[in-house]
C-alpha positions, 0 to 999 in steps of 0.5 A: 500500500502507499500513502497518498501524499497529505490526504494519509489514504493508504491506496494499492498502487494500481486503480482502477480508471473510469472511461471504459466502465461506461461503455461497459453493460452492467454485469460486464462493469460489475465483473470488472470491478469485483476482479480489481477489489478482490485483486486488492485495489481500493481505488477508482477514480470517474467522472461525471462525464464518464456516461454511467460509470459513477452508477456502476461504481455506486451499485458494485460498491454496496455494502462495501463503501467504507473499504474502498477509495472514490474519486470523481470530478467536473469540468464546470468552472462556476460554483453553482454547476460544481455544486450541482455537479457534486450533489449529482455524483453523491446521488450516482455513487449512492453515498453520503461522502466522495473522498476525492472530488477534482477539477477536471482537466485545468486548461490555461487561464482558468485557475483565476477563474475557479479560484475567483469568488462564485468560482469552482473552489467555493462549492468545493470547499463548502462541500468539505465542509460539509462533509461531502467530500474529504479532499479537492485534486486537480487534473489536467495534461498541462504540467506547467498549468497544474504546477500553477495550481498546486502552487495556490496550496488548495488542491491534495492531489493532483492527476497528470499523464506520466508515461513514457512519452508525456514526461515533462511531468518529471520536470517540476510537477512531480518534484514540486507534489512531492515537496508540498506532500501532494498526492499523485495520480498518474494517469495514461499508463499505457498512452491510452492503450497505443503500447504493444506491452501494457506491463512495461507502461505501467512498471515504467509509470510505478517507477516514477514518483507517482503514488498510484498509477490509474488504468482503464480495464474493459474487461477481467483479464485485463485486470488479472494482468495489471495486477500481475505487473504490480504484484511482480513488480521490478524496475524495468531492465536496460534492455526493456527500457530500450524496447519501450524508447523505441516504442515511444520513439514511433509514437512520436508526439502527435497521437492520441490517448483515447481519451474520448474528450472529442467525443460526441462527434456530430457527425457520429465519428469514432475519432479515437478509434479512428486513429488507434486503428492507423496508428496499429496500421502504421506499425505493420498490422494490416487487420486494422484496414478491412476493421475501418473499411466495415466501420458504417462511419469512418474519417471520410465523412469529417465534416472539418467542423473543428469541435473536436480540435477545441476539446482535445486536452492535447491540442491535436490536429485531429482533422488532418489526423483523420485524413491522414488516417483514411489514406493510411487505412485506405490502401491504394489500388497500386498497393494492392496490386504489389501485395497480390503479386508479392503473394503470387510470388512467396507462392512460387518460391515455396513450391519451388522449396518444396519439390 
């Protein structure tokens, strides 16, 4: 177990994160969330715009509440929308108290704003006061935002990406945590799931100054795996730490985490797996081509409104990204015809062996 920083809440070092829940029936959430518990994570952090996660979180969690950690939060910058957002999650959770509840994903030029009287702030401290919630965090994929925010000595804990591509985090914000005894939540352990070896993302993330490394599971065998790398866990050797760089090398800066804030599109475009797809496409995984030709809406349809780009935490080109995707998923006729007589010919050649 680890402490997590001055809120003294002893956390397993793996928790379970709330995106996938919500796409997840009911029986399929409850699995998911049994398998972590009894594995021994007492963690899960959601939000309010993670559709129906915090119900399914609140119905697995009967008669178990006072044994597990819960962690919620909002994106509403005005102290009346954060309050009512707080009241909404209690009613969702089915509880009378959440032990963290956060500001979600801070942006440039907002903390004024939510520090402001008739700010976020106000609900979130009335509500400590209250009873409500026990500590207010932070979360966001600009470090140098966050480092802003935990400067003003009003957020517990903060949540930032810390994987082995996003590591400006090690700069000053995880230091600066540690220092004012803040809790870390690392967050994207896998880089949204773009990692061949989920097990090496997350020792790498473990390794770090994170207290507990968040990881979205869709399903119990995912979770059984998790909980084997932490179980087992060992620092990463040379040679691994060579095979994740060169992984992340590919990656590059420009691809998304699957974090689904672009998401709804308005013409109905699945944009994260969109561009998963091209990304394991680019990688030499030749599946992901007959997947997007089935898919009934796909980056042709882009209407180039730009909605996507405005909510992307990572402020990612994401129209050019989607062209750049259907040409990448979308072999030419040239290139078919090159593949067919390479068949052709590894035919030839290994009948040829074979006489």
């Amino acid at each position: 177990m680890a402490r997590l920083g001055r809120t003294n809440l002893e956390v397993y070092p793996l928790g379970l994160g709330g995106i996938p829940l919500m796409k997840l029936g009911a029986n399929e959430a409850r699995a998911v969330i049994d398998a972590a518990i009894e594995g021994g994570v007492n963690f899960a952090d959601t939000a309010r715009g993670y559709g129906s996660s915090e119900e399914k979180l609140g119905d697995a969690l009967k008669g178990r509440r006072s044994d597990f950690i819960l962690a919620s939060k909002s994106p509403l910058r005005a102290s009346q929308g954060m309050r009512k957002a707080i009241e909404q999650s209690l009613r969702n959770f089915q509880t009378d108290y959440i032990d963290i509840y956060q500001v979600h994903s801070l942006h440039p030029g907002e903390l004024a704003h939510i520090l402001a009287p008739g700010g976020a702030m106000e609900a979130l401290q009335a509500a400590k006061a209250a009873g409500k919630i026990r500590f207010i965090g932070v979360t966001g994929h600009r470090p140098p935002v966050l480092v802003d925010a935990l400067k003003t000595g009003k957020f517990d804990t903060v949540q930032a990406p810390i994987n082995v591509v996003d590591r400006e985090s090690e700069d000053e914000l995880l230091p600066l945590a540690k220092k004012m005894d803040i809790g870390i939540l690392a967050m994207k352990p896998i880089c949204g799931g773009t990692l061949d070896n989920p097990g090496l993302g997350i020792r790498f993330s473990l390794n770090s100054l994170t207290d507990l490394v968040l990881c979205g599971m869709k399903n119990v065998l995912e979770v059984k795996a998790n909980l084997e790398t932490v179980r087992t866990f060992k620092p990463l050797s040379e040679a691994e730490l060579d095979q994740l760089l060169e992984e992340a090398s590919q990656l590059g800066q420009q691809f998304c985490r699957r974090c689904e804030y672009c998401q709804p599109c308005p013409e109905g475009l699945p944009i994260p797996r969109i561009l998963w797809l091209a990304n394991y496409h680019a990688r030499g995984n030749r599946w992901t081509e007959q997947e997007y030709k089935s898919m009934e809406i796909n980056a042709k349809d882009c209407e180039e409104c730009g909605d996507c780009e405005e909510k992307c935490p990572y402020d990612l080109p994401i129209r050019e990204m989607l062209k750049l995707a259907d040409r990448e998923l979308t072999p030419s006729t040239k290139v078919l015809a090159k593949r067919k007589v390479r068949k052709l010919l590894d035919r030839h050649i290994l009948g040829r062996k074979t006489i």
